[in-house]
C-alpha positions in Angstrom: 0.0 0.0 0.0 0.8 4.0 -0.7 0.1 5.0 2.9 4.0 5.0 4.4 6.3 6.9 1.4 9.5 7.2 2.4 10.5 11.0 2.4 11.9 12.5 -1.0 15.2 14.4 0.5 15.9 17.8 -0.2 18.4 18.7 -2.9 22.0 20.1 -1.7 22.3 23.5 -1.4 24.4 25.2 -3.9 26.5 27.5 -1.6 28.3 29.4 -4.6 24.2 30.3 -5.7 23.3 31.5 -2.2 26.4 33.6 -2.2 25.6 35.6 -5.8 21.7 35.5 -4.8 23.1 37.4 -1.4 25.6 39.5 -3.2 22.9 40.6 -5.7 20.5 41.8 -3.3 22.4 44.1 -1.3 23.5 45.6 -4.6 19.8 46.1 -5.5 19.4 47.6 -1.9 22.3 50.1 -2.1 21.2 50.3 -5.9 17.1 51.7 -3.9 19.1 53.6 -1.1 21.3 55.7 -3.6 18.0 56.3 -6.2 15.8 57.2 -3.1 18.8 59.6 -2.0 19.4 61.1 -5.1 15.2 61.7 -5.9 15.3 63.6 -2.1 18.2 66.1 -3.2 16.5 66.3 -6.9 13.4 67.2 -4.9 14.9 69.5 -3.0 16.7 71.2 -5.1 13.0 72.4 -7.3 11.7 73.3 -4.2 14.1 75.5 -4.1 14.3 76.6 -7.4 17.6 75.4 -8.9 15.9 73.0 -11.2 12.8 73.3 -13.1 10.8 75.0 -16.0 10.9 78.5 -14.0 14.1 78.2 -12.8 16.7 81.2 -12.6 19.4 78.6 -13.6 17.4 77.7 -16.7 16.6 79.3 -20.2 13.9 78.9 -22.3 13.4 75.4 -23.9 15.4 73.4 -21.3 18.7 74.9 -22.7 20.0 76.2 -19.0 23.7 76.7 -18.0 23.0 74.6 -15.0 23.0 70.8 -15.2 22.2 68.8 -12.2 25.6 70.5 -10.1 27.3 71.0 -13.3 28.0 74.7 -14.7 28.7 75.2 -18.8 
């Protein structure tokens, strides 16, 4: 009869895949923390007027002098 299966066991674990899966996600987390850090100063910065449509630092068409920190 079916009703005592012995127990299929687990596969091995690949350490070298855990390792690149780890790797890889603290790379996507610093990846977030720098994109959320660098959308708080870009926020901050058209609240105060440095970047934007009607920014002093900007011409007509988009065409400015002032590029995200950089003057030309």
């Amino acid at each position: 009869m079916g009703i005592f299966k012995p127990k299929i066991p687990s596969p091995p674990k690949d350490e070298e895949l855990e390792r690149q899966m780890k790797e890889r996600r603290e790379e996507e987390e610093a990846e977030k923390k720098r994109k959320a850090e660098e959308d708080k100063e870009r926020k901050w910065r058209k609240s105060e007027g440095m970047i934007g449509s009607r920014s002093l630092f900007s011409r007509a068409g988009g065409k400015g002098f002032y590029y995200e920190g950089k003057e030309q």
